[in-house]
Residue, then its C-alpha position, 0 to 999 in steps of 0.5 A: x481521543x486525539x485526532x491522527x493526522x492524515x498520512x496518506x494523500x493518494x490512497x483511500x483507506x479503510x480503517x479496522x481497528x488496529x488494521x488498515x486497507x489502502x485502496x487505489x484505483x489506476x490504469x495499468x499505463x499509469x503503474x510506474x506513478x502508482x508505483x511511486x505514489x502508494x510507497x509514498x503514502x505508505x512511507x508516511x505511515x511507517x514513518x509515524x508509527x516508528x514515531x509512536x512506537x508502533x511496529x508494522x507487521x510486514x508478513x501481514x502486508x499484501x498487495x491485491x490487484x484488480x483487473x483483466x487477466x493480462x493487466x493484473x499479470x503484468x502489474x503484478x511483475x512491475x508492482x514495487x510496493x515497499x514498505x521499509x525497504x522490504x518488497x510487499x508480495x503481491x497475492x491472487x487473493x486473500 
């Protein structure tokens, strides 16, 4: 089996077959560089599945956010997690 190389630098990731779970703990003063960040990571991983072929679901996409009630309603408004141009949705749970 080859060995894939690391595409994201800034999340955490768990990996289930053919899933993946990208994790990253912030404070909420900090959304905008999160912002930035996980776009990049998630760019890299768009980018080298195009390579390989490999299609990445959008409809399958979620954002989950964790934290008090106030933090996690103001993130969820500022949140522009993209993959592909396309804005990911940010969800109460899943």
């Amino acid at each position: 089996m080859t060995k894939l190389p690391v595409l994201w630098v800034c999340c955490r990731a768990h990996l289930y077959a053919e899933d993946v779970q990208f994790y990253y703990s912030f404070k909420a003063i900090d959304w905008m560089e999160t912002t930035r960040r996980i776009n990049e990571d998630l760019l890299n991983v768009y980018s080298m599945s195009a390579a390989l072929l490999l299609k990445i679901n959008p409809a399958k996409l979620q954002v989950l956010v964790f934290g008090n009630r106030d933090s996690v309603n103001a993130l969820s408004e500022r949140l522009d997690i993209q993959v592909n141009n396309l804005k990911v949705p940010v969800v109460a749970s899943v």
